[in-house]
C-alpha positions, 0 to 999 in steps of 0.5 A, spaced: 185 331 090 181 325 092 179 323 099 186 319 099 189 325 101 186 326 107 185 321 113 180 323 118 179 319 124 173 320 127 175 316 134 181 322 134 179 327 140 181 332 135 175 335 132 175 333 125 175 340 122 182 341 126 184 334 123 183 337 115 187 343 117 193 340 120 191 334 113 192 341 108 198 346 112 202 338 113 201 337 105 202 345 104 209 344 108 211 337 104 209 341 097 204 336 096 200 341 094 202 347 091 201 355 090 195 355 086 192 348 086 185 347 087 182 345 093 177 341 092 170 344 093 167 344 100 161 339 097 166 334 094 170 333 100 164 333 104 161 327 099 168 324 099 170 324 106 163 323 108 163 328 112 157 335 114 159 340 109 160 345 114 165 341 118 169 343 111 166 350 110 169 351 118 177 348 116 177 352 109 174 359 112 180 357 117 186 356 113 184 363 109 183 366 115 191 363 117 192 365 109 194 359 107 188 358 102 185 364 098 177 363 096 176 366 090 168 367 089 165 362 084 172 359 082 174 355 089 178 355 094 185 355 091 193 354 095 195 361 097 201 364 093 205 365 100 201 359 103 208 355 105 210 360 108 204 362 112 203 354 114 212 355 116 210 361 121 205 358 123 208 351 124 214 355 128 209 359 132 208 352 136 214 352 139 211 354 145 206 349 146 212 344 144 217 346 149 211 346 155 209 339 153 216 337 153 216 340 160 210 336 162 212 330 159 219 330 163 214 333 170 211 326 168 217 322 168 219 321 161 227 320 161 231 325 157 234 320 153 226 318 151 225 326 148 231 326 145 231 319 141 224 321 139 226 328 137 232 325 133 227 320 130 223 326 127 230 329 123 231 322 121 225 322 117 226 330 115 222 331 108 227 337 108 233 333 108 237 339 111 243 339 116 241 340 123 245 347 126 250 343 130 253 340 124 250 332 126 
């Protein structure tokens, strides 16, 4: 996996740690990466992306501890068998925040038609390709 794999924007509000675990479950869930691939090494990624090594120690001891990834002790860290479904819990477990910030933007005065059209947007360009449950 080379550096072109993840895009950090160190101008983002979201600590960069965050920026290479959403980066990893998002490729996990788009099967980008795979059961069993091989992560690249935290010295590496860190070379790569220029980036403090213990800022890539701390996302990779988080997707194991969520079980998205496995380290295995002179080998690597490795995409966890179950990886794509623990990354899809865990997606699915964001459904509260999303349905509060729905609530805040409409507080906010962002129109129905706005949240609908933008969430319609998002089925448009769904990497599953499935049929939405009301048949649209």
């Amino acid at each position: 996996m080379s550096n072109n794999m993840f895009v950090i924007d160190v101008m983002s509000r979201i600590p960069v740690y965050e920026q290479v675990i959403n980066q990893v479950e998002e490729k996990v869930l788009k099967k980008l990466l795979l059961p069993g691939a091989k992560m690249p090494s935290v010295r590496g990624l860190s070379m790569e992306l220029a980036i403090n090594p213990n800022t890539i120690q701390k996302a990779y001891t988080e997707l194991e501890r969520r079980g998205v990834i496995i380290t295995v002790p002179g080998k690597g860290a490795f995409i966890a068998e179950d990886g794509v479904e623990k990354a899809r819990v865990l997606a699915t477990d964001k459904l509260s925040d999303f349905k509060e910030t729905v609530a805040g933007l409409l507080l906010a005065g962002v129109s129905r038609k706005d949240l609908i059209n933008i969430v319609n947007d998002c089925f448009k360009n769904d990497i599953n390709n499935e049929k939405d449950e009301v048949g649209e």
